[in-house]
MARLOVO-465208 format. One record per residue (C-alpha): residue in three letters; x negated, y negated, z. Coordinates in steps of 0.5 Angstrom, whole numbers, plus 2048, in hexadecimal, padded with zeros to 3 digits. Layout:
N
@code->ALA&px->X&py->Y&pz->Z .
...
***
This chain:
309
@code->UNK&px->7B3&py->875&pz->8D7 .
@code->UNK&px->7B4&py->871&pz->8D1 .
@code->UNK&px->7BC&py->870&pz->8D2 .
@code->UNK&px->7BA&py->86E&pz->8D9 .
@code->UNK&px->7B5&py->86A&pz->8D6 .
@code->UNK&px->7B9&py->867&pz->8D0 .
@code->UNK&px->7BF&py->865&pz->8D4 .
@code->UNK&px->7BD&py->860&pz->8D8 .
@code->UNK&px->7B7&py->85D&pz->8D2 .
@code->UNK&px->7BE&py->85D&pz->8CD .
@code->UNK&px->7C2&py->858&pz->8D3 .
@code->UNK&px->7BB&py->855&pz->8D4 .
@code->UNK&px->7BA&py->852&pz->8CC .
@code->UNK&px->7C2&py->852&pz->8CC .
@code->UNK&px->7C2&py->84C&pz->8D1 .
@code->UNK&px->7BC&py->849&pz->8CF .
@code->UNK&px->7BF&py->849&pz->8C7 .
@code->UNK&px->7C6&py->846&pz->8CB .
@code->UNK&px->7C3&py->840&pz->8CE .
@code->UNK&px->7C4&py->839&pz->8CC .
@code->UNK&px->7C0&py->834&pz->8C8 .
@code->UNK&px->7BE&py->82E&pz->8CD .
@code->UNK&px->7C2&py->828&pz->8CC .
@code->UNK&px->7C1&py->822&pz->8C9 .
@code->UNK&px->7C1&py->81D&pz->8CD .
@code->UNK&px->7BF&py->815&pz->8CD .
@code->UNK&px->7BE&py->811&pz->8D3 .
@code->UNK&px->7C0&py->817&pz->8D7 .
@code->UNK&px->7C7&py->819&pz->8D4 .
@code->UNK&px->7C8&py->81E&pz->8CF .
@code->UNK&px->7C9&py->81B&pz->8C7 .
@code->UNK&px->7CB&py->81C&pz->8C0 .
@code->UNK&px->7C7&py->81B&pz->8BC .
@code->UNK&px->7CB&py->81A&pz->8B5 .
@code->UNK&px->7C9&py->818&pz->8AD .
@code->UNK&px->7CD&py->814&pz->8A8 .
@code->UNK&px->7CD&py->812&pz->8A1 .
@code->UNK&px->7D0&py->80C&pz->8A1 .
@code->UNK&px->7CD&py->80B&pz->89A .
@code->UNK&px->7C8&py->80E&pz->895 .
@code->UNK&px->7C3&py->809&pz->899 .
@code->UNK&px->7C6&py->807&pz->89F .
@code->UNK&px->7C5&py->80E&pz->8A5 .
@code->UNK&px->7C9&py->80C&pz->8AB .
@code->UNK&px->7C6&py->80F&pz->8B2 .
@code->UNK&px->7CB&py->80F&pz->8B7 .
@code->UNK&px->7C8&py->812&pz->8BF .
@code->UNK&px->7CF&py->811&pz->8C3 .
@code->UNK&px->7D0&py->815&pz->8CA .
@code->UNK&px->7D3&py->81B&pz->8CB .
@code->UNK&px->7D9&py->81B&pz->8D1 .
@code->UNK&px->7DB&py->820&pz->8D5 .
@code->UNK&px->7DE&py->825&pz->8D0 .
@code->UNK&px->7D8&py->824&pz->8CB .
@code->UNK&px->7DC&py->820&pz->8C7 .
@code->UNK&px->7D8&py->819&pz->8C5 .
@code->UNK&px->7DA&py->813&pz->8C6 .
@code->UNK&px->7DB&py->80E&pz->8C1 .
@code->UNK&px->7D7&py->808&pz->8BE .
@code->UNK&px->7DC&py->802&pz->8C1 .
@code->UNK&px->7E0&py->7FE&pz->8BB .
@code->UNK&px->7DD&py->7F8&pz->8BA .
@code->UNK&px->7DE&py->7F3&pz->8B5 .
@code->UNK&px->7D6&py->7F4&pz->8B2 .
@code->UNK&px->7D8&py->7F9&pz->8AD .
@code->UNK&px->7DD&py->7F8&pz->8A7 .
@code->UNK&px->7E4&py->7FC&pz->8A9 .
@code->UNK&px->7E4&py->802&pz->8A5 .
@code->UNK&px->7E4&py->80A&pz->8A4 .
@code->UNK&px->7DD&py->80D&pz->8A6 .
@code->UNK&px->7DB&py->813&pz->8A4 .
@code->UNK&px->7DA&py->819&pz->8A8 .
@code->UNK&px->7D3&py->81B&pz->8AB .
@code->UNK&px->7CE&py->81F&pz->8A6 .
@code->UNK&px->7CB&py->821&pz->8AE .
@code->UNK&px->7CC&py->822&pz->8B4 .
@code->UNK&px->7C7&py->824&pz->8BA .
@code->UNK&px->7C7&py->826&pz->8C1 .
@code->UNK&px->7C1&py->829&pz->8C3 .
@code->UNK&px->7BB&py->82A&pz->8C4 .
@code->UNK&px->7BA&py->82E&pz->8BC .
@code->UNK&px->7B4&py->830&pz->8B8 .
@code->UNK&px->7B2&py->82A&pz->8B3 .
@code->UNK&px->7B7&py->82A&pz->8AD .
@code->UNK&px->7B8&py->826&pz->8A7 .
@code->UNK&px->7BE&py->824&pz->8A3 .
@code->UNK&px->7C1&py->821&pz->89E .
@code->UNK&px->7C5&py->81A&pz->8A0 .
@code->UNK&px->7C7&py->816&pz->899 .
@code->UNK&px->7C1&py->814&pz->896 .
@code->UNK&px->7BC&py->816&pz->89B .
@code->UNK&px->7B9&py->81B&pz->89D .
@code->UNK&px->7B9&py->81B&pz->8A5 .
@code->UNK&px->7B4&py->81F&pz->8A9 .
@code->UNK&px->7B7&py->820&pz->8B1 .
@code->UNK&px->7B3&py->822&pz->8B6 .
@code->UNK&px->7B7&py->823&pz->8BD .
@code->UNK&px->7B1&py->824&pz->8C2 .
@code->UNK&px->7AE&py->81D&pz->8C1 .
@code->UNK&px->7B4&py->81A&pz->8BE .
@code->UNK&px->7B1&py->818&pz->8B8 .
@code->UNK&px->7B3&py->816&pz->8B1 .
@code->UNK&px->7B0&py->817&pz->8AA .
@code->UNK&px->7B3&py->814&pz->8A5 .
@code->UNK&px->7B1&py->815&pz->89E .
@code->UNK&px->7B5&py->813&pz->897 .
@code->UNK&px->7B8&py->819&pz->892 .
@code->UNK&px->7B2&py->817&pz->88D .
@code->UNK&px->7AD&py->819&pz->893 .
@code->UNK&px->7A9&py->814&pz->897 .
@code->UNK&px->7AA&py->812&pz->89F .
@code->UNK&px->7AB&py->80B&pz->89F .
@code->UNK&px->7AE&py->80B&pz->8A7 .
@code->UNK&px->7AD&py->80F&pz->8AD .
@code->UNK&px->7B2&py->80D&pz->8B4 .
@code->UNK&px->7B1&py->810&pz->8BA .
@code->UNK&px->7B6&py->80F&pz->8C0 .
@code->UNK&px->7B2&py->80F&pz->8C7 .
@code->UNK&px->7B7&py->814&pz->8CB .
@code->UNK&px->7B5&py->810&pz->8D2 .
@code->UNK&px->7B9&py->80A&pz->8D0 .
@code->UNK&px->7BB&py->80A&pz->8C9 .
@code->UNK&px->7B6&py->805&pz->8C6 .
@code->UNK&px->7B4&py->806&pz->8BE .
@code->UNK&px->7AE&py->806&pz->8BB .
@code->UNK&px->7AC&py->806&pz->8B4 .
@code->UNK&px->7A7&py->804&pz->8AF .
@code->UNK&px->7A5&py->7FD&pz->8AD .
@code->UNK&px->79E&py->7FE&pz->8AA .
@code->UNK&px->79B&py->7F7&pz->8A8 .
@code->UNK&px->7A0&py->7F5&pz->8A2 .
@code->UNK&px->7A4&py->7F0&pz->8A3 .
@code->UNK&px->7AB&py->7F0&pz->8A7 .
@code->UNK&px->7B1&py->7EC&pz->8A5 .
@code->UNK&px->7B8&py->7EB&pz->8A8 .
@code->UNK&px->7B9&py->7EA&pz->8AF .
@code->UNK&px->7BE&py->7E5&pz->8AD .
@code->UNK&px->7BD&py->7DC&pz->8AB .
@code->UNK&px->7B8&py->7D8&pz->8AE .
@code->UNK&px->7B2&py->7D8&pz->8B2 .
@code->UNK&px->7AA&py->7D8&pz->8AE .
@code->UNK&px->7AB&py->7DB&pz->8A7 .
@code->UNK&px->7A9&py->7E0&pz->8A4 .
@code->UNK&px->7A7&py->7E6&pz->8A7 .
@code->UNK&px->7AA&py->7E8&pz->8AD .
@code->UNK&px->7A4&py->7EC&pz->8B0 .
@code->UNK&px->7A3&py->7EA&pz->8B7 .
@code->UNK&px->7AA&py->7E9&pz->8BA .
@code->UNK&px->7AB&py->7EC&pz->8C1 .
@code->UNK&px->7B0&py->7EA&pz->8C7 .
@code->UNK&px->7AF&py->7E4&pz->8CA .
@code->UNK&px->7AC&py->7E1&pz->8C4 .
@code->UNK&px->7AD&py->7DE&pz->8BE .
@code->UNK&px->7AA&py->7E1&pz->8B7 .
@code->UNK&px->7A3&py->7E2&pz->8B6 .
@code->UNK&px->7A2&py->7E2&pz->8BD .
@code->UNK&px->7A3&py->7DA&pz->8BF .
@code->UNK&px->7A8&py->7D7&pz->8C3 .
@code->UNK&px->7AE&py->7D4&pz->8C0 .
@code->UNK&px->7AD&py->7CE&pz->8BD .
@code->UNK&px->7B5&py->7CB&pz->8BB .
@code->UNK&px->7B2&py->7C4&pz->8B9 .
@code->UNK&px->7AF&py->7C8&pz->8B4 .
@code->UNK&px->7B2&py->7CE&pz->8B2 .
@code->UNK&px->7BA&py->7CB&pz->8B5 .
@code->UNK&px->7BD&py->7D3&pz->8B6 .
@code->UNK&px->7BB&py->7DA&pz->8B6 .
@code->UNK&px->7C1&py->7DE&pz->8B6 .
@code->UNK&px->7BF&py->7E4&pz->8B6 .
@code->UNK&px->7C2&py->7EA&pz->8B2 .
@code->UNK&px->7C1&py->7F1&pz->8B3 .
@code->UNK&px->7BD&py->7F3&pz->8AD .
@code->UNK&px->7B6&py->7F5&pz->8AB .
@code->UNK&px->7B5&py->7F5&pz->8A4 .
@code->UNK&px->7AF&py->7F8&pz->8A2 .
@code->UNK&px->7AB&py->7F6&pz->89C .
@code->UNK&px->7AA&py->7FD&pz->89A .
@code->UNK&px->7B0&py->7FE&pz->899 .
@code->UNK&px->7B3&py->801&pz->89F .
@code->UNK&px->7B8&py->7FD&pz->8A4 .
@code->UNK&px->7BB&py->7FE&pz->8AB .
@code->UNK&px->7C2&py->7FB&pz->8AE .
@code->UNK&px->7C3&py->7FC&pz->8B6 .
@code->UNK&px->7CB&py->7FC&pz->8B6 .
@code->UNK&px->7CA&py->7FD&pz->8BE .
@code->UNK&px->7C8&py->7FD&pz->8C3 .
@code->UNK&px->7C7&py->7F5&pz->8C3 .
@code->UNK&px->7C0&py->7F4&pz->8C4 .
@code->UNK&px->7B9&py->7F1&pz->8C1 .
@code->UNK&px->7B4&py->7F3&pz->8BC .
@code->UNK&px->7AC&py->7F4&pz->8BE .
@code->UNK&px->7A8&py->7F4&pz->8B7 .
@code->UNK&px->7A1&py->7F2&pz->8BA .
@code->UNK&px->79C&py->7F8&pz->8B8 .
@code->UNK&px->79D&py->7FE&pz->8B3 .
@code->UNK&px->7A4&py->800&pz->8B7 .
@code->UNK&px->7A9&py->7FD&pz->8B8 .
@code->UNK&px->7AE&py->7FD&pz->8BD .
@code->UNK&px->7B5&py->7FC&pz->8BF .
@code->UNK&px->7B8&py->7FD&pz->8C5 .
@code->UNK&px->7BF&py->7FA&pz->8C9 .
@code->UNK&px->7BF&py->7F4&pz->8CD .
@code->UNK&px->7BF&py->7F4&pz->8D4 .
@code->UNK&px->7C6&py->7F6&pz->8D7 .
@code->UNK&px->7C8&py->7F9&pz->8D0 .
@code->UNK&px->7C9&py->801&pz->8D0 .
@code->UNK&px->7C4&py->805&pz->8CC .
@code->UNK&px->7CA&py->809&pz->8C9 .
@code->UNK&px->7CD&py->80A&pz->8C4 .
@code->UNK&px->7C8&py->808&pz->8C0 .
@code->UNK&px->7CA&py->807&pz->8B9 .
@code->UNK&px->7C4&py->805&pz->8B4 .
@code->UNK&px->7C4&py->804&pz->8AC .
@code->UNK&px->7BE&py->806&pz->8A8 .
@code->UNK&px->7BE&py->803&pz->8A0 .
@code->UNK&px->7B9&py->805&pz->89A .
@code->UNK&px->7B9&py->801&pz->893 .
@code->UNK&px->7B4&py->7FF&pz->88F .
@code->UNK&px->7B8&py->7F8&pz->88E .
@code->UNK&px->7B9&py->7F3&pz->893 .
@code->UNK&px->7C0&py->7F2&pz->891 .
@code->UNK&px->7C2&py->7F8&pz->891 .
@code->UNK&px->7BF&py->7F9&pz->89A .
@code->UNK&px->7C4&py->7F3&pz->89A .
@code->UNK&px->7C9&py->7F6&pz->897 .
@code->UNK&px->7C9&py->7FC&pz->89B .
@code->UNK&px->7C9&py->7F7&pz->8A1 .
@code->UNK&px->7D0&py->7F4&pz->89E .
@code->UNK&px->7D3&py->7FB&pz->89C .
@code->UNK&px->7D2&py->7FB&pz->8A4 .
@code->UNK&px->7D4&py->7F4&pz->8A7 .
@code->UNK&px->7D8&py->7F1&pz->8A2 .
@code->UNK&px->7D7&py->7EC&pz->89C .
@code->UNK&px->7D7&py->7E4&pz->89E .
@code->UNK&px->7DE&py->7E0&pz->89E .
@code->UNK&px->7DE&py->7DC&pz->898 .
@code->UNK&px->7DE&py->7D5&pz->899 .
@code->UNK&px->7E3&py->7D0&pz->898 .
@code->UNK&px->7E3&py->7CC&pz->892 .
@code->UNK&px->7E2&py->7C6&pz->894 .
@code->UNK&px->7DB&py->7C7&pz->898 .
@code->UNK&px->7D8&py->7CA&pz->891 .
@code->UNK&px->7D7&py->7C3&pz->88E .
@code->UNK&px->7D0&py->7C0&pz->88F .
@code->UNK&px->7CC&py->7BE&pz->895 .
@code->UNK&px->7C7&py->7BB&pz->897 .
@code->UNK&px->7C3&py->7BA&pz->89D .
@code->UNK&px->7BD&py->7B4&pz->89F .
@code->UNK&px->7B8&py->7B5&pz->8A3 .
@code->UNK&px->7B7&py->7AE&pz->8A4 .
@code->UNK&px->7BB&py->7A8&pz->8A4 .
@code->UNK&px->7BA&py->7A1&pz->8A5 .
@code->UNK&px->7C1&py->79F&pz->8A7 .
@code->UNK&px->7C8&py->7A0&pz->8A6 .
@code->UNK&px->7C8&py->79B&pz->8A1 .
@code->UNK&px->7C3&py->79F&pz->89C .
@code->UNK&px->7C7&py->7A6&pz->89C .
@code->UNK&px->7CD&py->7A2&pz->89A .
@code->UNK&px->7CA&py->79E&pz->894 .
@code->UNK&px->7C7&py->7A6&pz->893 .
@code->UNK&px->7CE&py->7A8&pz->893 .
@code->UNK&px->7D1&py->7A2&pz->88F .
@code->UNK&px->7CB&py->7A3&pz->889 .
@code->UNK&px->7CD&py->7AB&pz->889 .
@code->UNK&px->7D5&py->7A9&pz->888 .
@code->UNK&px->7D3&py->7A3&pz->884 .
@code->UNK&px->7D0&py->7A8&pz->87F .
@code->UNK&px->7D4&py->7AD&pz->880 .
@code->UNK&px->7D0&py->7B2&pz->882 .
@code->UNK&px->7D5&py->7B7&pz->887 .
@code->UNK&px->7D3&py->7B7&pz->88D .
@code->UNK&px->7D8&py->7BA&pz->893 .
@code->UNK&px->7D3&py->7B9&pz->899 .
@code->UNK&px->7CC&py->7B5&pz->89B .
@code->UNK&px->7CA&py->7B5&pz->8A2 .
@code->UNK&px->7C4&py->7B4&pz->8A5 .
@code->UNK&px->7C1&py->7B7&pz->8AB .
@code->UNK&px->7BB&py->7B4&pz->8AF .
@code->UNK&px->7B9&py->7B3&pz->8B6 .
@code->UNK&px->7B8&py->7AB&pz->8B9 .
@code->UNK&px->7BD&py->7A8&pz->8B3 .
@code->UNK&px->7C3&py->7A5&pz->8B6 .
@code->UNK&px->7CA&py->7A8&pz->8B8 .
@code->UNK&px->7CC&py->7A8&pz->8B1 .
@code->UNK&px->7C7&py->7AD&pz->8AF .
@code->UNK&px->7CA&py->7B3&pz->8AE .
@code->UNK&px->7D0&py->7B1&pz->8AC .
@code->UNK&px->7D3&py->7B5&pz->8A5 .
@code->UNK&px->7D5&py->7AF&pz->8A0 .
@code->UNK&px->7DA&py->7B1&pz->89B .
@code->UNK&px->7DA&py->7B0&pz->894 .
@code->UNK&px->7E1&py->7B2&pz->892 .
@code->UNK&px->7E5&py->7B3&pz->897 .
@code->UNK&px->7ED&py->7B5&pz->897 .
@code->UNK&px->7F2&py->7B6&pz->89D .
@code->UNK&px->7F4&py->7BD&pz->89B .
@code->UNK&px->7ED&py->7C0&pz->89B .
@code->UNK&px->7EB&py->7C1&pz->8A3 .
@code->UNK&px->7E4&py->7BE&pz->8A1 .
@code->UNK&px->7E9&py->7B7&pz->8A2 .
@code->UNK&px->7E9&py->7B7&pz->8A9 .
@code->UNK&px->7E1&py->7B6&pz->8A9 .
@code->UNK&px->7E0&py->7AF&pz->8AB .
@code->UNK&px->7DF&py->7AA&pz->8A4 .
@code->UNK&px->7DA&py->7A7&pz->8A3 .
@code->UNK&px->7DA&py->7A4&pz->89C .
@code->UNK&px->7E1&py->7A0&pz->89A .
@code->UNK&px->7E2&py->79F&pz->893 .
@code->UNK&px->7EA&py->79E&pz->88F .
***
């Protein structure tokens, strides 16, 4: 009677010890969820689709990022596994694969941000608090960027370009705790009303891959330098725009921005451009006015304003 009995409870927890973990799946398709230290600072999280053969796809190149060896993942996930928590760079990473979720904490103890990807449609959620948000791009009201959300403009009012000219809007929320998020992909919009924030892909985009960068400093140069260790340094200017330049709001006529530019050279104050920028001034408003002008230098071919041998 106990081999009769043993036999099939022996095949029974055999089967039951063999069966797979559920998948990890967002937005219906099966994913990988990978962890990379780009930096002491800087954790990368990328969560790119599996093809047929279990194979994810890869992030498409794109000019965002600098061209350079990344490091390898630190971590990888692909199914639905109990909590774990490891050591990503700097930061300690606690993941929880059921609801998605991300803690992180620095190495010196402390979460200061958690990340939780909604596995319907790949949207991401993080905490915001009521400190004040920076980044997000120049332009629109500043200081604090609390308030933004699609459609709308910062602070939850409509654009004003008569005021504000342009926002041109970057993928980066910098906050003033000391913790920064940069969305690579999918292209897409930030919603910081309320305690959590919220980035999702914009209408027509695909949820995947997602690729996120979350940064932690205690210094706003160094969230900055992170930002530049991943998209790279500005250009430096050329020479010759790195003179002085001065800007008018108002202006009574031509004539006068003239004799303004006249008394400058007359003193012998360097001065490489003098513009003005006002609505309802006549056509010439506007216009740049330079001072020393040469015709091996590409700032020659803006129109001359002042003539002087």
């Amino acid at each position: 009677m106990k081999r009769r009995f043993a036999l099939p409870f022996l095949l029974c927890c055999s089967g039951l010890a063999a069966a797979d973990p559920p998948a990890l799946q967002i937005a219906g398709r099966p994913v990988q969820l990978s962890l990379t230290a780009i930096s002491a600072h800087t954790v990368q999280i990328t969560v790119a689709p599996l093809d047929l053969y279990r194979t994810p796809q890869p992030v498409p190149d794109d000019p965002v990022l600098v061209s350079r060896v990344w490091p390898a993942p630190a971590f990888r996930l692909r199914s639905v596994l109990p909590a774990e928590t490891v050591r990503v760079g700097g930061m300690q990473v606690t993941v929880t694969p059921e609801s998605l979720k991300l803690s992180f904490a620095r190495s010196s103890g402390g979460q200061f941000q958690q990340i939780a990807i909604d596995p319907k449609d790949g949207s991401v959620s993080f905490h915001i608090g009521s400190e004040p948000l920076f980044g997000l791009g120049e332009g629109g009201p500043q200081f604090d960027r609390h308030g933004l959300y699609p459609g709308n403009d910062l602070n939850g009012g409509p654009h004003n370009p008569a005021v504000f000219i342009d926002h041109l809007r970057i993928p980066l929320v910098i906050g003033s705790s000391g913790w920064a998020i940069f969305a690579r992909t999918p292209s897409g919009t930030f919603d910081l009303r309320g305690v959590e924030g919220l980035f999702r892909g914009a209408e027509g985009q695909p949820a995947l891959p997602l690729d996120l960068s979350v940064m932690a400093a205690d210094q706003p140069a160094l969230l900055l330098a992170e930002y530049a260790g991943l998209t790279g340094f500005p250009s430096l200017p050329p020479l010759w725009a790195l003179g002085y330049q001065q800007s008018h709001r108002v202006l009574l006529s031509q004539e006068r921005m003239l004799a303004i530019a006249r008394r400058l050279r007359d003193d012998k104050l360097p001065c490489d451009v003098s513009f003005t920028w006002e609505p309802g001034l006549p056509r010439w408003a506007g216009t740049w006015a330079m001072a020393r002008l040469n015709s091996t230098r590409p700032s020659s071919r803006i129109r001359k304003r002042i003539s002087r041998s």
